[in-house]
N, CA, C and O atoms as CSV, one atom per row, in Angstrom:
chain,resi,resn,atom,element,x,y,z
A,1,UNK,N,N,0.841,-1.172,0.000
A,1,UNK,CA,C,0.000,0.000,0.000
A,1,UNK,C,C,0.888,1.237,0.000
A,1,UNK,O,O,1.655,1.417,0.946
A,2,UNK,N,N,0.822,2.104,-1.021
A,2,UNK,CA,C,1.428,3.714,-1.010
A,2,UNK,C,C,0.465,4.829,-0.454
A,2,UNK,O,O,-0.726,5.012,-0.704
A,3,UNK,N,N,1.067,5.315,0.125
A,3,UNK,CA,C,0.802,6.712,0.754
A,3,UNK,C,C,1.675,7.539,0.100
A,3,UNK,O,O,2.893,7.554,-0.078
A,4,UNK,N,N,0.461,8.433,-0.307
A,4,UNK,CA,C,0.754,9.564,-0.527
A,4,UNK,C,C,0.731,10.973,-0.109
A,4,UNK,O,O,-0.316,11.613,-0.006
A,5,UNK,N,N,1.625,11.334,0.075
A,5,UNK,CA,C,2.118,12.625,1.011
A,5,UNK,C,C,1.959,14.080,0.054
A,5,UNK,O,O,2.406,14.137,-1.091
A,6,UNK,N,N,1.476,14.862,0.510
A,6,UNK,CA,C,1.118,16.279,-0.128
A,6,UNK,C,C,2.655,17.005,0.354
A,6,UNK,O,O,3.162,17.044,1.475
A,7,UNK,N,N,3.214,17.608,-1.104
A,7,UNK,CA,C,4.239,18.502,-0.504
A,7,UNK,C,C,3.666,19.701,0.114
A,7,UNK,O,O,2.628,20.157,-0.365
A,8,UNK,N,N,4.440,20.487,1.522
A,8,UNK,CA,C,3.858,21.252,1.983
A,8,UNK,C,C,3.250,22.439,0.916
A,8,UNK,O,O,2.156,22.937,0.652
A,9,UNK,N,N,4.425,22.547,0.550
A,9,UNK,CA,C,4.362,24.174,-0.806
A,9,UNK,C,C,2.837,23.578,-1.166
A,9,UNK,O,O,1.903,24.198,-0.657
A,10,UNK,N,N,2.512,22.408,-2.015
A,10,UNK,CA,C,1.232,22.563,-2.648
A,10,UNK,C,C,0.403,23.084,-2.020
A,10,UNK,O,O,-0.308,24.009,-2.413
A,11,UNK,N,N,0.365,22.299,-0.413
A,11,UNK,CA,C,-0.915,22.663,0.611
A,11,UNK,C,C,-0.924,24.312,1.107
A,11,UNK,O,O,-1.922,24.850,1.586
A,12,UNK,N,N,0.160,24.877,0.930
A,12,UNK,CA,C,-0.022,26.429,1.105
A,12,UNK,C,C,0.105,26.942,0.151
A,12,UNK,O,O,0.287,28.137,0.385
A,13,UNK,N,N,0.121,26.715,-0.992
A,13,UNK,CA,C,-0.413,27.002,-2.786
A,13,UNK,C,C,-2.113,27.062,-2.690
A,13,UNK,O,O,-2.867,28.035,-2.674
A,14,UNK,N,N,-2.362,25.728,-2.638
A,14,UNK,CA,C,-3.662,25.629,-1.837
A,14,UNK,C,C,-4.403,26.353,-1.307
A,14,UNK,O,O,-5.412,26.818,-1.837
A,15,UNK,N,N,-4.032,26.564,-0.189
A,15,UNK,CA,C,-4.580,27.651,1.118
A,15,UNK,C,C,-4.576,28.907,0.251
A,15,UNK,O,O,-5.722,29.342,0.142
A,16,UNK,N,N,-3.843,29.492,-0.274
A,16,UNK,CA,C,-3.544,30.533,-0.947
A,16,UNK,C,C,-4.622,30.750,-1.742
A,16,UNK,O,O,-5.226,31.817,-1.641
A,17,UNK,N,N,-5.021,29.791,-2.637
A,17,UNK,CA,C,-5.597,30.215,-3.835
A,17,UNK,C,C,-7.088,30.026,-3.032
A,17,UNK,O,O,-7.901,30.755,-3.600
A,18,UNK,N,N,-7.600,29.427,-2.112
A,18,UNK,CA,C,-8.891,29.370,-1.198
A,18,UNK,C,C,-9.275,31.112,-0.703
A,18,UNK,O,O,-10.210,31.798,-1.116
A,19,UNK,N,N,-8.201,31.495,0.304
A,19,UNK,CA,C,-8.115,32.714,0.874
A,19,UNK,C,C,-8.359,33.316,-0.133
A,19,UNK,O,O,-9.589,33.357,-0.161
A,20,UNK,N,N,-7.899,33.922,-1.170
A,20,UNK,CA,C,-8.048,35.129,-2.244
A,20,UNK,C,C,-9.066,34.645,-2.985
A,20,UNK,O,O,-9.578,35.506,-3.701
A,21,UNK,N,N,-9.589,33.450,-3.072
A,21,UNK,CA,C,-11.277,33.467,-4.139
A,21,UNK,C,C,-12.360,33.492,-2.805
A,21,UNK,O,O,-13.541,33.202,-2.994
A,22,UNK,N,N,-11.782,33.919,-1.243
A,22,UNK,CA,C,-12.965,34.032,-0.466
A,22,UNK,C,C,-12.775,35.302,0.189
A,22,UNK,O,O,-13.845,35.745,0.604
A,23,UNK,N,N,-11.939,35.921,0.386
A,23,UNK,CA,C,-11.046,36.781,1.120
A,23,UNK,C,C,-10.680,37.797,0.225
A,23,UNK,O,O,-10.286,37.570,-0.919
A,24,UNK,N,N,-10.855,39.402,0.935
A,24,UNK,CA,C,-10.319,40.384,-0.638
A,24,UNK,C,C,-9.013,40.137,-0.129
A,24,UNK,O,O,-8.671,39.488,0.859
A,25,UNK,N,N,-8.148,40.942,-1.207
A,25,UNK,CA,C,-6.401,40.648,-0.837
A,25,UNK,C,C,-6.400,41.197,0.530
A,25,UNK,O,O,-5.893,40.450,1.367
A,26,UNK,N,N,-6.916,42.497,1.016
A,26,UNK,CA,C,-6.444,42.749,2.019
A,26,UNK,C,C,-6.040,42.257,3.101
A,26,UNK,O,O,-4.997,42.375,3.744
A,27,UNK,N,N,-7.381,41.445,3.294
A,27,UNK,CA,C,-7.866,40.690,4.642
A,27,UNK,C,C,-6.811,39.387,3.952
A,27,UNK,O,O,-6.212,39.071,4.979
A,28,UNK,N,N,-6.389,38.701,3.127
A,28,UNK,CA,C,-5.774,37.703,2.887
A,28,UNK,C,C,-4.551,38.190,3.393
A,28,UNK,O,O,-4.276,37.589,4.432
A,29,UNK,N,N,-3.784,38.952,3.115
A,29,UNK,CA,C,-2.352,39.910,3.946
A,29,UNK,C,C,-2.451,39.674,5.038
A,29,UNK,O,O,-1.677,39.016,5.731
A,30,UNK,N,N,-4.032,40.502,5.521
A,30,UNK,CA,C,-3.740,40.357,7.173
A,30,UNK,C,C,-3.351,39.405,7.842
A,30,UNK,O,O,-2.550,39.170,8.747
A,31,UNK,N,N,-4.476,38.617,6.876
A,31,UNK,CA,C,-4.385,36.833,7.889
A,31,UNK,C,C,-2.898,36.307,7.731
A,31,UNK,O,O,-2.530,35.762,8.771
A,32,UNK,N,N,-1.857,36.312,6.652
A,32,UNK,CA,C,-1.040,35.676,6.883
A,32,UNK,C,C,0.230,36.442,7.800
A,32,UNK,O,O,0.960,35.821,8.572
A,33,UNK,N,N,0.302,37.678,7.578
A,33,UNK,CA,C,1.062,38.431,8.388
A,33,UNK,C,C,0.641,37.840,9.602
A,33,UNK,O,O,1.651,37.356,10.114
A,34,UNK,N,N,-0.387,37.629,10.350
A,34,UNK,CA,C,-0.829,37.541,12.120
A,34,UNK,C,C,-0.517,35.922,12.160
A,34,UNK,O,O,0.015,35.326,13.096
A,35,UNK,N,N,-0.982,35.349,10.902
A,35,UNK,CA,C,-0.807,34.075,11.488
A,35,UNK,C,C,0.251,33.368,11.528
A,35,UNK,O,O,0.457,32.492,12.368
A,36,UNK,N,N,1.389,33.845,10.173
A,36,UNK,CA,C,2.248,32.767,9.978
A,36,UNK,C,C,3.207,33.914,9.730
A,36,UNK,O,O,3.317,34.188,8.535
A,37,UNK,N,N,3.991,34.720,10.635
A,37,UNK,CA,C,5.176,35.879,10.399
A,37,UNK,C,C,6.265,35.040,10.717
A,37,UNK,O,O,6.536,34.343,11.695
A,38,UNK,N,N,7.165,35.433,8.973
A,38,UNK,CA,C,8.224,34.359,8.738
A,38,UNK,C,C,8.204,33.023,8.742
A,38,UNK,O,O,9.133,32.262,9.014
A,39,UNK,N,N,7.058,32.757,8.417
A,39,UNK,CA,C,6.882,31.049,8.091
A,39,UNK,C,C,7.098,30.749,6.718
A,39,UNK,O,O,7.816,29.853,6.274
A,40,UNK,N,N,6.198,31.842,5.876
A,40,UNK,CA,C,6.311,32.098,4.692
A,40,UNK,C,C,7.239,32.318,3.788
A,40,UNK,O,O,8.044,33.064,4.345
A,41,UNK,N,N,7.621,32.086,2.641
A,41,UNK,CA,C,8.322,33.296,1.507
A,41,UNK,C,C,7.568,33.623,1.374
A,41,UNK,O,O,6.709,32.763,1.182
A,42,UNK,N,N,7.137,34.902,1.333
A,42,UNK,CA,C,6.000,35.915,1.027
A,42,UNK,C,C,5.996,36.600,-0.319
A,42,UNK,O,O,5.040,36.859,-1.050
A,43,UNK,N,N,7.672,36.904,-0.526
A,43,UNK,CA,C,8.178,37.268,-1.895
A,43,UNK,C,C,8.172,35.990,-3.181
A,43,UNK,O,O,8.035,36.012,-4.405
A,44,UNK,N,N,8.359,35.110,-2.336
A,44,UNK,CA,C,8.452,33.918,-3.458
A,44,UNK,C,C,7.340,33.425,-4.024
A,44,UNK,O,O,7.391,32.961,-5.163
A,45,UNK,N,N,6.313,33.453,-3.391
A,45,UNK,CA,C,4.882,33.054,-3.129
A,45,UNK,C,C,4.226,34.041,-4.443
A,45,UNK,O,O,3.804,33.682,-5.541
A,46,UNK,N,N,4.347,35.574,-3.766
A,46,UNK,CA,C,4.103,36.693,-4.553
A,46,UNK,C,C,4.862,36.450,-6.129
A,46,UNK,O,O,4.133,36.891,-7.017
A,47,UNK,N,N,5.562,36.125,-6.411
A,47,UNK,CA,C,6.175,35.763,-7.837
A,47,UNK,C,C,5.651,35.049,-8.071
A,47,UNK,O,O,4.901,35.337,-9.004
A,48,UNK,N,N,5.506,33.573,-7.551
A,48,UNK,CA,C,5.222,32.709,-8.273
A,48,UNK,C,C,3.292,33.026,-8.900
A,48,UNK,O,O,2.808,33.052,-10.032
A,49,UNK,N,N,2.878,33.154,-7.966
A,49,UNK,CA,C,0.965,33.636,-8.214
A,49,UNK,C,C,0.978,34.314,-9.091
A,49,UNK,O,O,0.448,33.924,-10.132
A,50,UNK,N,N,1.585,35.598,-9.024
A,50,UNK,CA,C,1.430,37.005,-10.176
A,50,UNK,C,C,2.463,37.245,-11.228
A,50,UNK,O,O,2.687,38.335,-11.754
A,51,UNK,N,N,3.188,35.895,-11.531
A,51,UNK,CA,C,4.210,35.853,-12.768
A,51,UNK,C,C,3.470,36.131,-14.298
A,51,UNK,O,O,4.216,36.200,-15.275
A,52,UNK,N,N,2.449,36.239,-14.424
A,52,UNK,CA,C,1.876,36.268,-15.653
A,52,UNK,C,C,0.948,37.541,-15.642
A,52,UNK,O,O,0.395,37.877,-16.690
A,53,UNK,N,N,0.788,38.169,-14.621
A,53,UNK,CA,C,-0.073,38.849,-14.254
A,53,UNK,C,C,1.038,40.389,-14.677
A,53,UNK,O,O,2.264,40.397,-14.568
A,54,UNK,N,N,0.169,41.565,-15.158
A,54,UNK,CA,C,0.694,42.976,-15.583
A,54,UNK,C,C,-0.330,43.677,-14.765
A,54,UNK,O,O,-1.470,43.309,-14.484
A,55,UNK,N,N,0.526,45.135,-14.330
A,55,UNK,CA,C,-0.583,46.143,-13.875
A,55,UNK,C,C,-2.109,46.058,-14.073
A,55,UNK,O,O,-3.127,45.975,-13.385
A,56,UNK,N,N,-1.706,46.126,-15.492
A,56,UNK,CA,C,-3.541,46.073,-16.216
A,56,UNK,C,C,-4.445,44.827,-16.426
A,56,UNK,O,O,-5.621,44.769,-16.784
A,57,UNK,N,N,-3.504,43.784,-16.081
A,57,UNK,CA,C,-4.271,42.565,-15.932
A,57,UNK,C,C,-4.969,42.745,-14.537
A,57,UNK,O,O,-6.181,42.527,-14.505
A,58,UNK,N,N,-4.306,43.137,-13.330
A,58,UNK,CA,C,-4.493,43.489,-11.828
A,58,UNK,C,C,-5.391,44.488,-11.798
A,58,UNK,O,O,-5.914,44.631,-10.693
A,59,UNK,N,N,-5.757,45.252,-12.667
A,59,UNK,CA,C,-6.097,46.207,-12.274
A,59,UNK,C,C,-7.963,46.110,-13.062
A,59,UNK,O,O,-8.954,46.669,-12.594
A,60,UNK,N,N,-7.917,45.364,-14.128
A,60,UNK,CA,C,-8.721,44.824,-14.152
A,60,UNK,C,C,-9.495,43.707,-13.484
A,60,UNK,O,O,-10.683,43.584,-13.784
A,61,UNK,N,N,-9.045,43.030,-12.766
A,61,UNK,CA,C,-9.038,41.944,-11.963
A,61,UNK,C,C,-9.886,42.730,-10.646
A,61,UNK,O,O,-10.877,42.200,-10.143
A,62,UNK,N,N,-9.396,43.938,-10.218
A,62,UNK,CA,C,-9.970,44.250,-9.135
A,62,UNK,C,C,-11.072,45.089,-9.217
A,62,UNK,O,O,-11.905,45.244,-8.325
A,63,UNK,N,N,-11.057,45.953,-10.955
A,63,UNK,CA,C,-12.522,46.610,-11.029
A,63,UNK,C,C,-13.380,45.522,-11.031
A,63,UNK,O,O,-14.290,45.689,-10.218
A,64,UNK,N,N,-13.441,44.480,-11.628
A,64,UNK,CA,C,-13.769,43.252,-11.920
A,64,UNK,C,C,-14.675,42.566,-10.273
A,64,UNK,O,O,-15.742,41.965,-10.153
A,65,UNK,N,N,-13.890,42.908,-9.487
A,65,UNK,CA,C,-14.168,41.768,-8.133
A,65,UNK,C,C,-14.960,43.346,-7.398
A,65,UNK,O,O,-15.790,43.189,-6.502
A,66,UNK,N,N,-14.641,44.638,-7.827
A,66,UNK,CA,C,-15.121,45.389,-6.930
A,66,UNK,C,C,-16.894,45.651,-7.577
A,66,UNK,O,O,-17.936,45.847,-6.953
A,67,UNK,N,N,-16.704,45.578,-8.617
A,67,UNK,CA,C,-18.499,45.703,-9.422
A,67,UNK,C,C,-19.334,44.356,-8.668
A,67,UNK,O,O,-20.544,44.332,-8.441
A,68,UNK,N,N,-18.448,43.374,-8.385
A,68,UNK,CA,C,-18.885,42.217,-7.893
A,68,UNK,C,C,-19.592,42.438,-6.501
A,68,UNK,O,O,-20.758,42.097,-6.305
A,69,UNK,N,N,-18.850,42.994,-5.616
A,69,UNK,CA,C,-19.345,43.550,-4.331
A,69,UNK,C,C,-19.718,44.028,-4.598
A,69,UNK,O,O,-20.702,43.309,-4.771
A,70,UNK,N,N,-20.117,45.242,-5.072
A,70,UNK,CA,C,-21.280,46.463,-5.539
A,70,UNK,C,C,-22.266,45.579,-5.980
A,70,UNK,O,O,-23.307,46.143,-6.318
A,71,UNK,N,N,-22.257,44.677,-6.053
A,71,UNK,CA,C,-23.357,44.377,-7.077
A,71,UNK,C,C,-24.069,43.239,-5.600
A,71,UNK,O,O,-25.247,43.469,-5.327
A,72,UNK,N,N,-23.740,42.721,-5.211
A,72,UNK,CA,C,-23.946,41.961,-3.786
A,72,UNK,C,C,-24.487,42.837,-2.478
A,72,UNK,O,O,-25.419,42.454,-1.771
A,73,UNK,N,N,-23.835,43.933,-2.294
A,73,UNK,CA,C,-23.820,45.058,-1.737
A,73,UNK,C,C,-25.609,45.741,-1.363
A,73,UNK,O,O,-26.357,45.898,-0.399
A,74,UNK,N,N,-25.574,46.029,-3.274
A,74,UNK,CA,C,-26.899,46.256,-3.826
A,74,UNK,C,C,-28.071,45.450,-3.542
A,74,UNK,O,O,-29.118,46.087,-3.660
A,75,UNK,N,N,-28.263,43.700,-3.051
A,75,UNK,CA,C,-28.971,43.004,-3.400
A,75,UNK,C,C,-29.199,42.720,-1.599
A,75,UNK,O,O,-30.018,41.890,-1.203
């Protein structure tokens, strides 16, 4: 019988991508700053997520999620 073991990185790849499709970025910052200071690469993490990503991809991304709340907000 094999067991299979999750590398950590995936499971906080994971966590990562949960927090920010439930969590705005902000509150996703907060939480990891309070919870896990210097547990993280924070910089490495940050590259690897937003390597494909440009200002205007981001910046669409967040008018994008903010019409979303407005629009939830509204209802």
């Amino acid at each position: 019988m094999d067991i299979q073991v999750t590398a950590e990185k995936d499971i906080l790849k994971e966590a990562a991508e949960i927090l920010l499709e439930n969590l705005t970025p902000s509150k996703a910052a907060r939480f990891w700053a309070s919870w896990q200071v210097g547990h993280i690469d924070y910089l490495q993490w940050r590259d690897d997520e937003f390597a494909e990503e440009t200002v205007a991809t981001l910046y669409e991304k967040v008018a994008r999620y903010q019409v979303q709340v407005d629009e939830n907000q509204s209802n």
